[in-house]
Structure formats: structure tokens, C-alpha cells
MARBA-3410 file (N, C-alpha, C, O; in Angstrom, 1 decimal):
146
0.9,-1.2,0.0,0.0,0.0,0.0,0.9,1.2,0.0,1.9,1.2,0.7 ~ 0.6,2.5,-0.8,1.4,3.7,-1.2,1.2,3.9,0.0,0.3,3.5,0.7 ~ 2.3,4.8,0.6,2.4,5.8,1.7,0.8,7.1,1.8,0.3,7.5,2.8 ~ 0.5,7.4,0.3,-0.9,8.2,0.9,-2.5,7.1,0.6,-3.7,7.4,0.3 ~ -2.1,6.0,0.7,-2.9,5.1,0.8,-2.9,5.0,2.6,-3.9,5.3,3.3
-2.1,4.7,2.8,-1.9,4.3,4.4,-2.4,5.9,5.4,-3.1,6.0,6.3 ~ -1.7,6.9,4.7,-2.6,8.3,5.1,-3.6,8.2,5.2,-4.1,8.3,6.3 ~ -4.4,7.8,4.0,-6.1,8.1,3.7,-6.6,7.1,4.8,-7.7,7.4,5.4 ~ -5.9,5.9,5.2,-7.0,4.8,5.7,-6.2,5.2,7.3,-7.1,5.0,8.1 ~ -5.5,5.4,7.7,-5.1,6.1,8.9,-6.1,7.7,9.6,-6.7,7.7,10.7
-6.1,8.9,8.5,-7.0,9.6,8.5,-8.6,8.7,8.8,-9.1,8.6,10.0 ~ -9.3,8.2,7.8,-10.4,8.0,7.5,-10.5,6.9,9.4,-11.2,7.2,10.3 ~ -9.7,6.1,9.4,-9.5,5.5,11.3,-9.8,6.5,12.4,-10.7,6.3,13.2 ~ -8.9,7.5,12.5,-9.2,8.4,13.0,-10.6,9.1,13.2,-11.3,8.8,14.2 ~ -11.1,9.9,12.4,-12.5,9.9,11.8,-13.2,9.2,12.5,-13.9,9.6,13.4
-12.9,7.6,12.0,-14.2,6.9,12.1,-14.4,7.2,14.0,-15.4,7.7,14.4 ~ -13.4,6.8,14.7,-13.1,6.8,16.2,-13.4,8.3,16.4,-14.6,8.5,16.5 ~ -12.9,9.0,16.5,-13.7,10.7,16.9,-15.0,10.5,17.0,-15.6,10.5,18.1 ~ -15.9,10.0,15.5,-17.4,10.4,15.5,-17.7,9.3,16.3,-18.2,9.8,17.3 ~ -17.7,7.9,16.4,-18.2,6.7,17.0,-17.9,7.1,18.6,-18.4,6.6,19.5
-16.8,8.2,18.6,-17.1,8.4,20.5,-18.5,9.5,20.2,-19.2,9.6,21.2 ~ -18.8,10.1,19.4,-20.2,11.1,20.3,-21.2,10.3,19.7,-22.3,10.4,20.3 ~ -21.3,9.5,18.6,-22.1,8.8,17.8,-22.9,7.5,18.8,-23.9,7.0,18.4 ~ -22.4,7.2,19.9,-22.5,5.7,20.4,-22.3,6.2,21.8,-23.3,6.1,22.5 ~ -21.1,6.8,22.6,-20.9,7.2,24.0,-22.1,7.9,24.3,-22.5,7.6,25.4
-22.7,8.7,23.8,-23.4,9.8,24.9,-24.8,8.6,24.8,-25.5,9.0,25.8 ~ -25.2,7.8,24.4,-26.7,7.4,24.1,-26.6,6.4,24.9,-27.7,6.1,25.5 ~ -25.4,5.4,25.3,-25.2,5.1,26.3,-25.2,5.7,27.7,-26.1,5.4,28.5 ~ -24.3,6.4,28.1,-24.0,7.5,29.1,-25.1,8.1,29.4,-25.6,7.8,30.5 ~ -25.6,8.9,28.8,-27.0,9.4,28.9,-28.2,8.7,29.2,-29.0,8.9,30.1
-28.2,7.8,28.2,-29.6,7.2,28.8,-29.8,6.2,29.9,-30.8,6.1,30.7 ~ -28.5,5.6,29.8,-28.9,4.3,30.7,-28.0,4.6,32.2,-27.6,3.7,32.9 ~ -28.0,5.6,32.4,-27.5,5.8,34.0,-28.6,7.3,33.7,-29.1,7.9,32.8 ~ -28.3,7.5,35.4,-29.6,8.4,35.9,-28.6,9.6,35.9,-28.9,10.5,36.7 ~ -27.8,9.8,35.4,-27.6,11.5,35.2,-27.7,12.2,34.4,-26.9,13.0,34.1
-29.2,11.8,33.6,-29.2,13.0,32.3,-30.6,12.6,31.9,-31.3,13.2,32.8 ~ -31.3,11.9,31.0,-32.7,11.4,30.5,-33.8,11.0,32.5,-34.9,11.4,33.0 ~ -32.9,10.3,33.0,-33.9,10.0,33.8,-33.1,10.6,35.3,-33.0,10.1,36.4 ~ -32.8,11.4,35.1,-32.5,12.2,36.4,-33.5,13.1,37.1,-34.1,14.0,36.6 ~ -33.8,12.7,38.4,-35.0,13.0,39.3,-35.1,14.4,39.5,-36.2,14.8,40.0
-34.4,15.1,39.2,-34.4,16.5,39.6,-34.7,17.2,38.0,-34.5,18.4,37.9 ~ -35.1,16.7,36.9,-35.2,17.3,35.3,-36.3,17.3,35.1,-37.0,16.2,35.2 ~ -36.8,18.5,34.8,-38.1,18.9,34.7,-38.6,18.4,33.1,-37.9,18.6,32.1 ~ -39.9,17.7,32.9,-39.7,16.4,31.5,-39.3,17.7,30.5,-38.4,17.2,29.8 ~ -39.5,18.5,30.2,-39.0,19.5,28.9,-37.6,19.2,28.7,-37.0,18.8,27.7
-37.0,19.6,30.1,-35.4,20.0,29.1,-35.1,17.9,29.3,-33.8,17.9,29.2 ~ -35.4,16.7,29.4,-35.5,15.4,29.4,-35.6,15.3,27.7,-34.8,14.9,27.0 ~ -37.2,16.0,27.4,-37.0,16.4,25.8,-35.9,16.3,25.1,-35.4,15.4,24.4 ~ -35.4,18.0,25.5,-34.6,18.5,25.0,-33.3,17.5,24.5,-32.8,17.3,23.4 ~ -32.9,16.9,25.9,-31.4,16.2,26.1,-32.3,15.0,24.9,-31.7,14.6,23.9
-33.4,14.6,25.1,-33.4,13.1,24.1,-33.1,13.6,22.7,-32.3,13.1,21.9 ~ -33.9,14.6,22.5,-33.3,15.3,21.1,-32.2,15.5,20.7,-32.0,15.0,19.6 ~ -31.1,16.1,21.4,-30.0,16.6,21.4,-29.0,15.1,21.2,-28.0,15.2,20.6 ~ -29.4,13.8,21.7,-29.1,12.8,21.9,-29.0,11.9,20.5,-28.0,11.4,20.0 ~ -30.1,12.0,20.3,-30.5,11.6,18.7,-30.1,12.2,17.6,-29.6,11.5,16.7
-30.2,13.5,17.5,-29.6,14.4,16.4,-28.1,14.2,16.7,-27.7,14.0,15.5 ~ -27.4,14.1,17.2,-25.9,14.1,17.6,-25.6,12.7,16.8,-24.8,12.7,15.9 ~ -26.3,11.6,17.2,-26.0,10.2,16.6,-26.5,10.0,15.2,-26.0,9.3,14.3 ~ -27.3,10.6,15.2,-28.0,10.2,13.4,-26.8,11.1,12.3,-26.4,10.9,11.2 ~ -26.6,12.1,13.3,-25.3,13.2,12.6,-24.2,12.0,12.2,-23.9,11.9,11.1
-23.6,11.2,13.4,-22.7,10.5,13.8,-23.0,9.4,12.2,-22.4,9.5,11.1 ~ -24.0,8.6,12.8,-24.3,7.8,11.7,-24.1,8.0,10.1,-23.6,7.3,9.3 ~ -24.8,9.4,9.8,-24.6,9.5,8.4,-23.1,10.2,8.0,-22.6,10.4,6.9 ~ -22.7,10.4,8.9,-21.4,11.0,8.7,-20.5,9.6,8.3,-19.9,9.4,7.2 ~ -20.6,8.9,9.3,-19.9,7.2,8.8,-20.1,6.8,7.6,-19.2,6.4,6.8
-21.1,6.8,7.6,-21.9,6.6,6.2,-21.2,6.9,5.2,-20.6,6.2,4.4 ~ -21.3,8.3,5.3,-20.5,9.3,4.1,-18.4,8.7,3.9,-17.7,8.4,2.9 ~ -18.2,8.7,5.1,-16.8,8.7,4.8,-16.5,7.2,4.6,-15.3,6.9,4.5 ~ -17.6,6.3,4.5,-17.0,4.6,4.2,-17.8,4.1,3.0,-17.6,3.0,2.3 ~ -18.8,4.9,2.8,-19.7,4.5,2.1,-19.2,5.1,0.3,-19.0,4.4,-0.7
-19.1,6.5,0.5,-18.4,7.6,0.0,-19.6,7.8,-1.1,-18.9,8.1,-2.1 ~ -20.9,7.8,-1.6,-22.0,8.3,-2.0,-21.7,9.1,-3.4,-22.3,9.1,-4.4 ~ -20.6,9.9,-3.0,-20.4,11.4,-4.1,-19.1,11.3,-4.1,-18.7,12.2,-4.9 ~ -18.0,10.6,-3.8,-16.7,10.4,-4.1,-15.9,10.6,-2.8,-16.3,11.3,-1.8 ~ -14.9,10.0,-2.9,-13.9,10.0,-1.4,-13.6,11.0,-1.4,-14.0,11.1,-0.2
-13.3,12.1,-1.6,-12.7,13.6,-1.3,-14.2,14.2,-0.3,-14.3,14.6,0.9 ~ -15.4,13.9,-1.5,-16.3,14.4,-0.4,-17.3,14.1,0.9,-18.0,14.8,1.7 ~ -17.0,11.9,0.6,-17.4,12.1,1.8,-16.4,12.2,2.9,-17.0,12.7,3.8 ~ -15.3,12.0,3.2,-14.1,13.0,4.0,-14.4,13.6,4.3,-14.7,13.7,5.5 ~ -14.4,14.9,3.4,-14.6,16.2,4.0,-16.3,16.1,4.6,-16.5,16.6,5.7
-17.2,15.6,4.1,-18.5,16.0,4.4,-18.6,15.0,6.3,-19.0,15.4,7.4 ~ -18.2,14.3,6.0,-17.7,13.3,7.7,-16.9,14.4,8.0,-17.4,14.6,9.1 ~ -16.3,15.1,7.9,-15.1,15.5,8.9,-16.0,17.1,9.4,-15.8,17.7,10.4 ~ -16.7,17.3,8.8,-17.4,19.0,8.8,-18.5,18.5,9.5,-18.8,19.4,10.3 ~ -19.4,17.4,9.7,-20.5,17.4,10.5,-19.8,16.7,11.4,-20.3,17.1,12.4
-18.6,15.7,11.8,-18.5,15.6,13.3,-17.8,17.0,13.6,-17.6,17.2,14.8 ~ -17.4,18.0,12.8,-16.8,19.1,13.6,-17.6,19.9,14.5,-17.2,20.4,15.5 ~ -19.1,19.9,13.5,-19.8,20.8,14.1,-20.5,20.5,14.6,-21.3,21.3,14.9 ~ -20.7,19.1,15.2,-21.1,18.4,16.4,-20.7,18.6,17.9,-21.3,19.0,18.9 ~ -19.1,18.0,17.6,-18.1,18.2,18.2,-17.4,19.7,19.0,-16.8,19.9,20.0
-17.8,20.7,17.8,-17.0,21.9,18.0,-17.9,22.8,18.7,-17.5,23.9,19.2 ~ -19.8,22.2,18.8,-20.7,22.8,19.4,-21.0,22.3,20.5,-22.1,22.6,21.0 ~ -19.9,21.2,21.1,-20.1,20.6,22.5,-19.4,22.0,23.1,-20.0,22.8,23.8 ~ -17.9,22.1,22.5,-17.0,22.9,22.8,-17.5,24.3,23.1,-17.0,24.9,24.1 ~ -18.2,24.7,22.5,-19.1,26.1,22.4,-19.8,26.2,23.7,-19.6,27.1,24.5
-20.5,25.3,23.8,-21.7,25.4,24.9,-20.8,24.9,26.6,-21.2,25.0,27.8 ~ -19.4,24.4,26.1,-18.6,24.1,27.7,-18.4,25.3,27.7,-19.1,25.9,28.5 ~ -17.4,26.3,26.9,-17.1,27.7,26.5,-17.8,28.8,27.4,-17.2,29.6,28.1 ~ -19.5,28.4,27.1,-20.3,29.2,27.2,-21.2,29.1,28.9,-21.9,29.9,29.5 ~ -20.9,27.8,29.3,-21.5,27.7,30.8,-21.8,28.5,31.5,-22.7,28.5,32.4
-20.7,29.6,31.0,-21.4,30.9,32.6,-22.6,31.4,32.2,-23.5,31.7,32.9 ~ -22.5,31.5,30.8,-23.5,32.4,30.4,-25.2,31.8,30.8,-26.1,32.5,30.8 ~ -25.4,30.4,31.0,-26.5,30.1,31.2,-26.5,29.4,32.5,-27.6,28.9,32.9 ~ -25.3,29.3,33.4,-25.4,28.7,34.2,-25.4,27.1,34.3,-25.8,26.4,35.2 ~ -24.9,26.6,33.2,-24.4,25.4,33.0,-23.5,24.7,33.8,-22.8,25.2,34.6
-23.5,23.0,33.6,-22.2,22.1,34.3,-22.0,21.1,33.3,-22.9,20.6,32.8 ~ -20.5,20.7,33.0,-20.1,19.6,32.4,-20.5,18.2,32.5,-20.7,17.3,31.7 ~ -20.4,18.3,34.1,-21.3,17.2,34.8,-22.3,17.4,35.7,-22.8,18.5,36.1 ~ -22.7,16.0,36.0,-23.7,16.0,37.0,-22.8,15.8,38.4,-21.8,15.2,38.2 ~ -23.0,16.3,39.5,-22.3,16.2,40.6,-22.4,14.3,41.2,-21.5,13.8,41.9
-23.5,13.7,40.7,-24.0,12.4,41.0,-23.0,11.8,40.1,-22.4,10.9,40.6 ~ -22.7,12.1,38.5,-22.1,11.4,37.7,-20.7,10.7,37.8,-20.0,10.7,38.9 ~ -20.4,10.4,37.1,-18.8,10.2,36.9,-18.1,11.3,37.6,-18.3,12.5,37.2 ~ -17.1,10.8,38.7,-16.1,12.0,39.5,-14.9,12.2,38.0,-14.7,11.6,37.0 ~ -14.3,13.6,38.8,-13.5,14.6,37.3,-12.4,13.4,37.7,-12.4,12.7,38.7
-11.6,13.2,36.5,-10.2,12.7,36.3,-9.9,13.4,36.9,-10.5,14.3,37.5 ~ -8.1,12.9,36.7,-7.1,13.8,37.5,-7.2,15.3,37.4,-7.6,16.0,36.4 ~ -6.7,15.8,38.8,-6.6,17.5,38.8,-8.0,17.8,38.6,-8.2,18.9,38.0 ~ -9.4,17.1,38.8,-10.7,17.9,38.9,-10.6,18.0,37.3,-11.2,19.0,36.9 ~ -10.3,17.5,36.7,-11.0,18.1,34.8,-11.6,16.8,34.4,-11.3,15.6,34.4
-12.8,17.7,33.9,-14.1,17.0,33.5,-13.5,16.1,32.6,-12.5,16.3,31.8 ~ -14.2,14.8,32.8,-14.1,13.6,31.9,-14.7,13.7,30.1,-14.1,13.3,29.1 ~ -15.9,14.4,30.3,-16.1,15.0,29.1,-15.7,15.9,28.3,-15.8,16.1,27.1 ~ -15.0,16.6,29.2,-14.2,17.9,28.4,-13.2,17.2,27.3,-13.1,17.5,26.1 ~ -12.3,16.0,28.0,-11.4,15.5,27.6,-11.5,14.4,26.7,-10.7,13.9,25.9
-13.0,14.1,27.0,-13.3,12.8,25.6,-13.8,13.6,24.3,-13.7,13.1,23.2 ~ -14.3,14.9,24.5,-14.9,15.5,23.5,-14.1,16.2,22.5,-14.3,16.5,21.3 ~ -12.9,16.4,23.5,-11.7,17.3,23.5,-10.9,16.3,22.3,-10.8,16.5,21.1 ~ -10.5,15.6,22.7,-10.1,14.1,22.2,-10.2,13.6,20.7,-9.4,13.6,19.7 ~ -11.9,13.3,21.1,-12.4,13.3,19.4,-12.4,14.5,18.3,-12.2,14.5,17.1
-12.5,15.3,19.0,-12.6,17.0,18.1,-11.2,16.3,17.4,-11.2,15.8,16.3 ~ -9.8,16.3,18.4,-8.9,16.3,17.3,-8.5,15.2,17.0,-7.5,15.1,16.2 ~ -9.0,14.1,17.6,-9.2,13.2,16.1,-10.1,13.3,15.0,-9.5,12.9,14.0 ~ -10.9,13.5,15.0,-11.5,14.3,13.7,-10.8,14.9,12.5,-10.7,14.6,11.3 ~ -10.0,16.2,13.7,-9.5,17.0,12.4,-7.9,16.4,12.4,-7.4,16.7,11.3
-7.2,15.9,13.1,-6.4,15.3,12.4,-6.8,14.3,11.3,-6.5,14.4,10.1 ~ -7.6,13.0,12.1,-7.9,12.3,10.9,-8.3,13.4,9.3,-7.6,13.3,8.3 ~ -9.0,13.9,9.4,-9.5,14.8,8.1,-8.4,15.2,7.5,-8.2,15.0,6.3 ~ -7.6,16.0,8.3,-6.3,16.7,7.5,-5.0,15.6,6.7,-4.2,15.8,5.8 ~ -5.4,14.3,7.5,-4.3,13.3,6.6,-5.0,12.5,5.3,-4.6,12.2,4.2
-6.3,12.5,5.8,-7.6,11.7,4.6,-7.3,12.5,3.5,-7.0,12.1,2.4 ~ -7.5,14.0,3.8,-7.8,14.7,2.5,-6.6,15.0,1.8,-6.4,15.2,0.6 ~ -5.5,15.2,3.2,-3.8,15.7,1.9,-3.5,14.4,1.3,-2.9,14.3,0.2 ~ -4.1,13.4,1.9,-3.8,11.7,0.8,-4.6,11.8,-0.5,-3.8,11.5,-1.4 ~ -5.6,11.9,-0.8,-6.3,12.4,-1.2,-6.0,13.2,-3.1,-6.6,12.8,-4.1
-5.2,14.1,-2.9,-4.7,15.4,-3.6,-3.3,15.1,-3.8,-2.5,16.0,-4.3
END
């Protein structure tokens, strides 16, 4: 296998691992433990909300896989088209950690999973994680690519 053969399928690995962590982790995590869908103190709206948010995030996940294994419109675009919707998945977890003060937000639930080392959120760091697996993977997929 050429050297940007082994790029593309190294990139497109990457990729796949970024999105399959928000694609598959949070629907687990979320639903089936009591700190998020069935947490006793959530008023059923924002329960909604999170199931929504839950679903759209993975169906995102899903067709993004789709796109970059399946490749529909050609390998350059589903790459990039995978690599731009887990970004903006991913990049609007980041937004809304970013943004906590402004609504009064928490990364966790105080009940949930305790912070890793030094007190930093476990999600910060898996979300953190996949973002740049993402865009690394993307950036070796597509210079293989060209």
C-alpha cells in the first residue's frame, strides 16, 4: 500500500473513532444511567430536550460514517462532508462548555462520573479528544487524497 494510501485509511480511522465516540458514548451514558434522560431533579422538557439533542448528535454520527466509508459522491467528499459534520457536532459541545457561565451550566452532574485527574471534566477530555481526532484524521484523509 502507497504511503498516501496508508494516510487516507489512517486519517479516514481516526475519523471513524472521533465520531463513533459522540455517535454511540453519549446514548449510552446518557440514557442508561440516571444522570441525564432520567435524572430525578429534570423537569420532562429540558428530558426532551437532552433526548433530542441525543438523537440528532448520533443520526449526525451515523450519516457521517456513512459518508466517509460508504463515500456516495466520491472520497474527497465524503471525508470532508464526515469530517465538517463531526466538527460541528463536536465543535458545538465545545461552544456550549465555552459558554457555561452564560446560562449557568455544568459539564457534569455532581452524581455522575467523578472529574479525572486534577478535577477536569471527563467529558471535556473525551470530547476534546475526538474533536482532534477528527481533524487530524481529516487533514491526513484529504492531503492523501490530492
Amino acid at each position: 500500500m502507497p504511503a498516501t494510501d496508508n494516510r487516507a485509511f489512517i486519517g479516514k480511522l481516526l475519523l471513524t473513532v472521533g465520531t463513533a465516540i459522540y455517535t454511540f458514548l453519549p446514548p449510552v451514558v446518557d440514557i442508561l444511567t440516571p444522570t441525564h434522560i432520567f435524572h430525578p431533579d429534570w423537569v420532562p422538557h429540558a428530558r426532551f430536550h437532552t433526548m433530542w439533542a441525543i438523537i440528532s448528535a448520533s443520526t449526525m454520527g451515523l450519516i457521517a460514517l456513512w459518508m466517509l466509508w460508504r463515500k456516495p459522491f466520491g472520497e474527497q467528499a465524503g471525508v470532508t462532508t464526515a469530517a465538517l459534520m463531526s466538527s460541528g457536532v463536536l465543535g458545538s459541545f465545545m461552544v456550549a462548555a465555552l459558554a457555561l457561565p452564560l446560562y449557568g451550566g455544568a459539564l457534569s452532574d455532581p452524581n455522575g462520573p467523578p472529574p479525572i485527574a486534577e478535577g477536569v471534566d471527563a467529558n471535556l477530555v473525551t470530547f476534546l479528544i475526538a474533536l482532534t481526532m477528527v481533524l487530524v484524521g481529516w487533514r491526513l484523509a484529504s492531503r492523501a487524497e490530492n
